[in-house]
C-alpha positions, 0 to 999 in steps of 0.5 A: 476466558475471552473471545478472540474471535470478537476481541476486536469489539473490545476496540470499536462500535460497529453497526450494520445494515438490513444487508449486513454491510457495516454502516457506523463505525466508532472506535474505542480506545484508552488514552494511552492504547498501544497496539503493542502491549494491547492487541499482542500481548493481550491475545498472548496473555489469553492464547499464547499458542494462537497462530499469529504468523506462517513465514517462508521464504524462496531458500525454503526455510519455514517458521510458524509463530504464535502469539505469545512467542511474538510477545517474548520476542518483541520484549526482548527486542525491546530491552536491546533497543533500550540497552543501545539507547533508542528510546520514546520519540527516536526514529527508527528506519527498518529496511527488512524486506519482507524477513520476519524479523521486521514484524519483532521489531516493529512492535519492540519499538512500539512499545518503546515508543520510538518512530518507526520508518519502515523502508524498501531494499531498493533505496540507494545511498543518495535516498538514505541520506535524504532520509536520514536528514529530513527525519533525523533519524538516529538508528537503523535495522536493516537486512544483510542481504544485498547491497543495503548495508554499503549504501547506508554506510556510504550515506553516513559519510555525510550524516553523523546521527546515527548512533546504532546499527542492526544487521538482521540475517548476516553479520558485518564489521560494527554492526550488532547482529539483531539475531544474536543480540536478541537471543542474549537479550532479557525477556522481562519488560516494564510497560513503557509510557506511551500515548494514543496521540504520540507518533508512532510511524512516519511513511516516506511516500513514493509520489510521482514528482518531487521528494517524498512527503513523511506521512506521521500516524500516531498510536490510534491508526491501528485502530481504523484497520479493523475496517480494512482486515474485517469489513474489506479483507473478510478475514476470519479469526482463523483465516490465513491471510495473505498480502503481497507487500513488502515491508517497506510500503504502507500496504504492509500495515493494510496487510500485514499486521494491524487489522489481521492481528486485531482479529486474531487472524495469521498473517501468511509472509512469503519472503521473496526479493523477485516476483515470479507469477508461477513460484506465487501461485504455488505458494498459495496452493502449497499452504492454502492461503484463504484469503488475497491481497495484492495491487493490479501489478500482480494481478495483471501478471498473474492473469496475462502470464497464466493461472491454469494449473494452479489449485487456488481453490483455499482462496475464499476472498480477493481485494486489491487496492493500490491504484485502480484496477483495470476491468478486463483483469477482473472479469478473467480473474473470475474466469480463473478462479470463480472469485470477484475482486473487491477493490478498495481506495486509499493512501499512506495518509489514510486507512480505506476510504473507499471500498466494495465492502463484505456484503456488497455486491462488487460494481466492476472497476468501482472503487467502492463506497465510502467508508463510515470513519470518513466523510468522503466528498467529490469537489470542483476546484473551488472545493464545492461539491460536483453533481451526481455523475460529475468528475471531481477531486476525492477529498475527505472533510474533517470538520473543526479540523479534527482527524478520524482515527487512521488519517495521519497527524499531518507531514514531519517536515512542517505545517506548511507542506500539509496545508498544500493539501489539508485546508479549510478542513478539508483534506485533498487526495489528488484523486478524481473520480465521479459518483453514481447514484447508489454512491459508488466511486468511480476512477479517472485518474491522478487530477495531474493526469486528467488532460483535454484533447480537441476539448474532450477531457480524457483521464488515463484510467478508462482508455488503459482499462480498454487497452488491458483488454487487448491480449498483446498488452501488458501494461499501458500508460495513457498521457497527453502529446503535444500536437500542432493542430489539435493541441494535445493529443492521447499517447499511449505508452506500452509494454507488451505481452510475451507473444507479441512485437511491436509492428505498424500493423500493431499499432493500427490494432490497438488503434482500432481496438480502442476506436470499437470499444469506447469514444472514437475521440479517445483512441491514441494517436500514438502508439509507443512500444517500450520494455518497461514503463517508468515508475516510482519506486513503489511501483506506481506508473510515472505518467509525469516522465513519460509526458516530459520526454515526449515534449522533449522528442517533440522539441528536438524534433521541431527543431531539426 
């Protein structure tokens, strides 16, 4: 009988130091693994009772599924996509919140073979036809909650590819309901042939400017989440896991699925469309989550919105990742709950690449230390290495051009748009940072969002950090302004919390706030109270919108 607690040795090598912190990673696969029919079905075969998934939703409905009814399920999903004609290399758009169904079928078209593009409610029709043009995508599983189903049928006035439609939880005219048909479909399934190096997942990323870049991984990126559940998440085998995501980010495959079912470990889903800080933490105390995921946004909501009152005491473990997180939100975190965030670094393009890893102690508002699948590196723009203490761009070398298990294949649409940021083996984050001598990484911001002022240079990160610390703010964007004496000059953007209106005497605060807490040359010269800050459609602050529209008041108002 095997192990599942250490099944997940049966896919890596690991090491570990004098302090028990992983130190050498080394993946083990066969050439045609699938995460699928080896992981799943695996674990199925040897506990098919093992909890795989605890899923709830906002209405109040709860299921609980095991192992071996993920297995029965997805092969049933299996054989209704093949009786619709999806099959090896078709791609497949999933926009299912955060339902359970998507988790069916994720892993029905992983053992088909097909491309999986996982999607966010929030697209409207125009981003359905980008989509469905620039990846040729021929099927879609969606919800039939909301306005998702009109918009892609609106697009489809103007893309004839696809061939099948499935409507998960409702039903509606030439659509095949997903529920239905899954419970008629046969539950006997043929392995199909698939390969490690096949694509198996193509992410639309949410960058800050121009249309999103398809980001393609193959069958072995599963593989490099074993660091991410185990060695970051500090999942045990009988751990519930919870991750605040939904389904259409890549945080749900850091999250979700890969790394905690390698393990054996139950991923917990609560199935919400709107956060609400109190209905969450209720959640957690409701089911005794153990261990927490979730990027700052949450995090600054739930420690500026209020966490008294809530027994959070099942949580043994937090980390979050998603863009860097501000210090104050730690220190009152810990305050709250007794527990220090482990942060980590990493992108749709990669798994964690940098991280406060299980046995570390954490340096506040660090990203961590590399991890041991990637050759992580500080580079000036000449792509040679920084100092010790330095700022540079976050790369990662692959030497011979040869990817590590987890970083992605390279972008859909062409060679061209990867070797904008993966030349001379040397893949580009975008990211800075700078190192300190025991070879944590520290953020500074975006390498677009790093200005000079009066020949100082600025990156957003620190002076948002000092101004989160304040009581009145919410969330901050730090950008450049244009200024006809010092040349650029720092803005902060701010959205404040629920106490507090904006005023003169506010902004003389903040001002001064910021003058006391750090460099005077940082602190903003203009203050700007908004509702609600722009972002992309992942949540990530647009500092690119907010420097455009200053220049454009600043232009109209010259021009008077």
């Amino acid at each position: 009988m095997k192990n599942i607690e250490n099944f997940y040795l049966d896919f890596c090598r690991v090491q570990l130091d004098k302090d028990g912190v992983l130190s050498a990673f080394e993946p083990v696969y066969s050439s045609n693994f699938n995460f699928a029919y080896d992981v799943v079905d695996e674990i199925a075969r040897y506990e098919p009772e093992r909890r795989a998934m605890v899923w709830c939703n906002v209405e109040g409905e709860e299921r609980t599924f095991t192992f071996g009814e993920m297995k029965t399920l997805s092969d049933k999903a299996a054989n209704l996509f093949l009786s619709q004609g999806i099959r090896k290399g078709d791609r497949v758009l999933l926009i299912l919140k955060r339902h359970y169904q998507f988790w069916i079928a994720i892993l029905a078209l992983h053992k088909i073979g097909a491309i999986v593009i996982p999607g966010t409610h929030l697209l409207t029709a125009k981003d359905f036809l980008y989509r469905f043009q620039a990846a040729d995508i021929s099927s879609v599983v969606c919800t039939g909650e909301g306005e998702v189903t009109q918009f892609i049928e609106k697009a489809q006035e103007k893309y004839s590819g696809i061939t099948s439609r499935f409507i998960a939880r409702g039903e509606r005219e030439g659509w095949i309901s997903f529920d239905k048909a899954l419970e008629q479909s046969s539950p006997e399934l043929v392995r199909q042939d698939t390969m490690a190096e096949d694509t198996m997942l193509l992410y639309f990323t949410s960058g800050t400017t121009g249309q999103p870049k398809m980001v393609c991984h193959d069958f072995t990126y599963p593989l490099g989440h074993i660091i991410t559940a185990k060695y970051w998440h500090n999942i045990p085998a009988d751990g519930l896991h919870l991750t605040v995501s939904e389904t259409g980010w890549g945080k749900a495959m850091w999250g979700k699925l890969y790394g905690q079912w390698i393990l054996g470990a139950t991923v917990f889903v609560y199935d919400f469309d709107k956060f609400v800080p109190g209905d969450l933490l209720k959640i957690i105390e409701k089911y005794k989550v153990t261990s927490f995921c979730a990027p700052p946004t949450i995090y600054r909501f739930l420690v500026k919105e209020g966490m008294e009152g809530y027994d959070l005491s099942s949580i043994k473990y937090a980390t979050t990742a998603g863009e860097a997180l501000n210090p104050e939100i730690f220190r009152q975190f810990k305050e709250a709950t007794g527990l220090e965030i482990m942060e980590a670094f990493g992108q749709t393009e990669t798994t964690v690449l940098l991280g406060n890893y299980v046995g570390t102690r954490p340096r506040t508002g660090a990203l961590g230390r590399p991890s041991p699948l990637y050759h992580v590196d500080l580079v000036d723009d000449n792509d040679q290495p920084v100092p010790q203490g330095e700022v540079g761009e976050i790369v990662v070398r692959t030497p011979e051009g040869k990817k590590p298990v987890g970083m992605f294949k390279g972008y859909y649409d062409g060679p061209e748009r990867t070797a904008e940021v993966w030349y001379n083996s040397v893949y580009h984050t975008g990211d800075t940072a700078w190192r300190d001598e025991d070879d944590y990484y520290w953020y500074v911001g975006r390498k677009d969002d790093v200005f000079k002022s009066s020949g100082y240079r600025i990156g957003p990160f620190e002076i948002e950090s000092v101004m989160l610390e304040h009581p009145a703010v919410l969330e901050c964007a730090i950008t450049a302004a244009p200024d006809p004496v010092r040349g650029t000059v720092v803005k902060a953007t701010v959205v404040l919390t629920k106490n507090y209106q904006p005023s003169q005497e506010l902004v003389k605060e903040l001002q001064d706030y910021v003058k006391h807490q750090t460099a005077p040359y940082k602190y903003p010269r203009i203050v700007e109270f908004v509702s609600e800050l722009p972002k992309t459609i992942s949540g990530k602050i647009r500092r690119v919108v907010i420097r455009e529209e200053t220049e454009k008041a600043m232009k109209k108002e010259q021009s008077r």
